[in-house]
Every structure is written in C-alpha cells, then in structure tokens.
Residue, then its C-alpha position, 0 to 999 in steps of 0.5 A: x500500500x502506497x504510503x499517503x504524502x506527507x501534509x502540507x500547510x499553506x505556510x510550509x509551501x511559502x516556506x519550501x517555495x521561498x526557500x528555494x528561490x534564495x538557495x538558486x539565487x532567483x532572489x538575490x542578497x539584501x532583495x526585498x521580499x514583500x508579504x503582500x507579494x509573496x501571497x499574491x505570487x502563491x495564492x495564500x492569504x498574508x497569514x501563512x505568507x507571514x508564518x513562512x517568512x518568520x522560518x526563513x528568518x529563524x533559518x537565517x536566510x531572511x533578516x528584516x531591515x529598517x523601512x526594509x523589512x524581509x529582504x533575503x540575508x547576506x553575509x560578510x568574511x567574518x560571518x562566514x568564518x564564524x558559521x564555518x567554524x562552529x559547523x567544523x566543531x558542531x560535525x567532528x563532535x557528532x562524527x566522533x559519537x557517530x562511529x561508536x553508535x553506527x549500524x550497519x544499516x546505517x553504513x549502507x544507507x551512507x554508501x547507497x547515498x555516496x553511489x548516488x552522488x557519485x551517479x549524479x556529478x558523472x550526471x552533471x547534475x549539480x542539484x541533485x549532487x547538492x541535495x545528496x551532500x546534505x542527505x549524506x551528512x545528516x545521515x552520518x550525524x542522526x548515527x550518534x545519540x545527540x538530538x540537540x547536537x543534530x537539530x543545531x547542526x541542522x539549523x546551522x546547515x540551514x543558515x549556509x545551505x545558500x552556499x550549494x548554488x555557488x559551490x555546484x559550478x565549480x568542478x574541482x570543489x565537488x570532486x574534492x567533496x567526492x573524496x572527502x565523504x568517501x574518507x568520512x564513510x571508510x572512517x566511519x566504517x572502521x569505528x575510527x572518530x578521530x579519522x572521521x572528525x578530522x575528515x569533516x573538520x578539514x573539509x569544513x576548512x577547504x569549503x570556508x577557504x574557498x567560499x571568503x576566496x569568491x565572496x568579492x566575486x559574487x557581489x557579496x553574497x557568497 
C-alpha cells in the first residue's frame, strides 16, 4: 500500500517555495521580499505568507531591515568564518559519537547515498549532487545519540545551505567533496572518530577557504 504524502500547510509551501528561490539565487542578497507579494505570487492569504517568512528568518536566510523589512540575508568574511567554524566543531563532535553508535544499516544507507552522488556529478547534475551532500551528512550525524547536537547542526546547515548554488559550478570543489565523504564513510566504517572528525573538520576548512576566496566575486553574497 502506497504510503499517503506527507501534509502540507499553506505556510510550509511559502516556506519550501521561498526557500528555494534564495538557495538558486532567483532572489538575490539584501532583495526585498514583500508579504503582500509573496501571497499574491502563491495564492495564500498574508497569514501563512507571514508564518513562512518568520522560518526563513529563524533559518537565517531572511533578516528584516529598517523601512526594509524581509529582504533575503547576506553575509560578510567574518560571518562566514564564524558559521564555518562552529559547523567544523558542531560535525567532528557528532562524527566522533557517530562511529561508536553506527549500524550497519546505517553504513549502507551512507554508501547507497555516496553511489548516488557519485551517479549524479558523472550526471552533471549539480542539484541533485547538492541535495545528496546534505542527505549524506545528516545521515552520518542522526548515527550518534545527540538530538540537540543534530537539530543545531541542522539549523546551522540551514543558515549556509545558500552556499550549494555557488559551490555546484565549480568542478574541482565537488570532486574534492567526492573524496572527502568517501574518507568520512571508510572512517566511519572502521569505528575510527578521530579519522572521521578530522575528515569533516578539514573539509569544513577547504569549503570556508574557498567560499571568503569568491565572496568579492559574487557581489557579496557568497
């Protein structure tokens, strides 16, 4: 029997629908996102078009500005370093745990997750290796006990998700990122915390390097 798809509130569409705009950059840094638009374009009252642009806030991907209000979230150098490196703490902490708690049906979903980014990027198909990389990571860190860990790592990927539209064009970080989870997964799989967390940890250190090298390029916006 074919499971039922999932409810989904007014709110939730103008949430995924908005969110979505940012991450492709359809909607640019520090553009204006009017509530009175948002229902009109959606066809929804101004009451859930409200409640979806109050999550993107939380999530960090709109802020409101004076005589402004929402307008899409930017970010300079010093915001970037600092997401950057509570995320390489936050994922070595949730890796370390991940490889004394793991399973194998864990193991498996990680490497059927891995066979398919790598199907993707011999695909150039850029979306779907991006939305794979997050599956993949938010697998790895739901194998350790930590609920508060994962939820604020997950918020946090959320803050930054802005990054994949930027990282997807470029050839050589993506081949870099193959590499890296498939360290991340042969650590895990030998019980191997440490091997695990320095993997992530450099990883996040590569992706933050790269990212400050092409902020000034991509007119602030990372």
């Amino acid at each position: 029997m074919r499971e039922a798809p999932p409810f989904r509130t007014k709110a939730d569409i103008v949430y995924e629908a908005l969110r979505e705009r940012i991450l492709s950059g359809e909607l640019r840094p520090n553009e204006r996102v009017t509530i009175s638009h948002v229902a009109r374009d959606l066809g929804v009252s101004d009451i859930p078009a409200r409640e979806g642009v109050k999550r993107l806030q939380a999530d960090g991907l709109l802020e409101f500005a004076t005589h402004k209000g929402a307008v899409v979230a930017s970010m300079d150098a010093a915001d970037v370093e600092e997401l950057f490196a509570i995320r390489s703490e936050l994922e070595s902490l949730a890796l370390r745990r991940a490889a004394q708690a793991i399973t194998p049906d864990q193991l498996a979903q990680l490497r059927a997750l891995l066979d398919e980014m790598a199907e993707a990027e011999r695909a150039g198909d850029m979306e779907a290796y991006g939305r794979l990389n997050r599956a993949f990571h938010m697998a790895a860190y739901a194998a350790q006990p930590y609920r508060r860990l994962l939820g604020m790592i997950e918020s946090l990927w959320d803050s930054t998700d802005w990054c994949r539209r930027i990282f997807r064009a470029d050839a050589e970080s993506v081949r870099a990122s193959s590499a890296e989870h498939e360290t991340i997964y042969a650590a895990l799989a030998a019980g191997d915390g440490e091997a695990a967390a320095a993997a992530v940890r450099a990883q996040k250190e590569r992706s933050c390097r790269w990212l400050l090298a092409h902020i000034h390029t991509t007119g602030g916006d990372a």
